[in-house]
ROVEX-68976 format. One record per residue (C-alpha): z, y, x; residue number from 0. Coordinates in Angstrom, 2 decimals. Example, Ala and Ser with C-alpha at 12.3 -4.5 7.8 and 13.67 -1.06 7.14 Angstrom:
BEGIN
        Z        Y        X   nr
     7.80    -4.50    12.30    0
     7.14    -1.06    13.67    1
//
This chain:
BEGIN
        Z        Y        X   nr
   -56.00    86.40   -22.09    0
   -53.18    88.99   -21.33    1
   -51.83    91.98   -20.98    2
   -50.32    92.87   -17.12    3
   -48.93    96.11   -16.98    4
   -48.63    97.47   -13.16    5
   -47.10   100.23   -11.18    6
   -49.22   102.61    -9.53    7
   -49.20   105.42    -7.02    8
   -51.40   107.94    -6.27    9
   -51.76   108.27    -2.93   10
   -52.16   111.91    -2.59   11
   -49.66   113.16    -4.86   12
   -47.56   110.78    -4.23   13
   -47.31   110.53    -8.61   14
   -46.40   107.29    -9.68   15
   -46.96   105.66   -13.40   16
   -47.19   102.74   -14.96   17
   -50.72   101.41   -16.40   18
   -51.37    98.14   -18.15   19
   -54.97    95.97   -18.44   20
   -55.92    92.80   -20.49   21
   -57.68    89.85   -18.67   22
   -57.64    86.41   -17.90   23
   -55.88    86.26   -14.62   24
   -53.23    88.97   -12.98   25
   -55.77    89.36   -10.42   26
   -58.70    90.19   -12.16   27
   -56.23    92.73   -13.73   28
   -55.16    93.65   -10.53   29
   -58.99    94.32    -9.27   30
   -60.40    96.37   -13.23   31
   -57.17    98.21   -13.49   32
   -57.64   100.20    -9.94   33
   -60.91   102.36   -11.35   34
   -59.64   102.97   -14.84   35
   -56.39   104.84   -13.02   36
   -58.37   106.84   -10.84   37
   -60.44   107.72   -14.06   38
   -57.53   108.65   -16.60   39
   -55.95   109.94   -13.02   40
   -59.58   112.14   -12.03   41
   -59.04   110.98    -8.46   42
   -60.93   108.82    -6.48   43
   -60.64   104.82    -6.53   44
   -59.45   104.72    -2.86   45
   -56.60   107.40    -3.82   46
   -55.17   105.00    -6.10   47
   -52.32   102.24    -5.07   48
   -51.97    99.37    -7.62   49
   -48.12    98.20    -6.76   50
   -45.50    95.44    -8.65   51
   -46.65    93.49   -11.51   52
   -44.03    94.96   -14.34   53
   -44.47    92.46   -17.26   54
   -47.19    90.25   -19.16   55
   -47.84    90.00   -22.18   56
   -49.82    86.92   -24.20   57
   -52.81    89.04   -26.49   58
   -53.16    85.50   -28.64   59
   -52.01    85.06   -31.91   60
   -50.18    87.71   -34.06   61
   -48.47    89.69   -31.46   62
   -49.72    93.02   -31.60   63
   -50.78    95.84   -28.47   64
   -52.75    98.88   -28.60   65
   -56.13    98.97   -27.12   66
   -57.18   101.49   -25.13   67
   -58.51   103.98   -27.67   68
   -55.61   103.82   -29.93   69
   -53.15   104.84   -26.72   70
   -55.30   106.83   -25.44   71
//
């Protein structure tokens, strides 16, 4: 498991930000990632753009991230 964090745009606005998602593979990242943006965005799924992969991060071990909730 990892952390990818992405670049997004949306579409509309033409805002741009940076969003990151834990999974198993960048692109089952790439696919869960799109609908939580448009959420946290209130904007539709098709309104978001999910661009470059930024960085990854390995979750194992003792590294330590911030879930969700705690960023939130």
């Amino acid at each position: 498991m990892a952390r990818y964090l992405f670049a997004f745009e949306v579409v509309s606005t033409g805002s741009k930000g940076e969003f990151s998602w834990n999974a198993a593979t960048e692109e089952e990242a790439r696919e869960q990632v799109q609908a939580k943006i448009a959420d946290f965005e209130f904007t539709e799924v098709e309104d978001i753009r999910v661009g470059d992969l930024l960085a990854t991060k390995e979750t194992t071990g003792d590294q330590y991230y911030e879930c969700e909730g705690c960023s939130a």
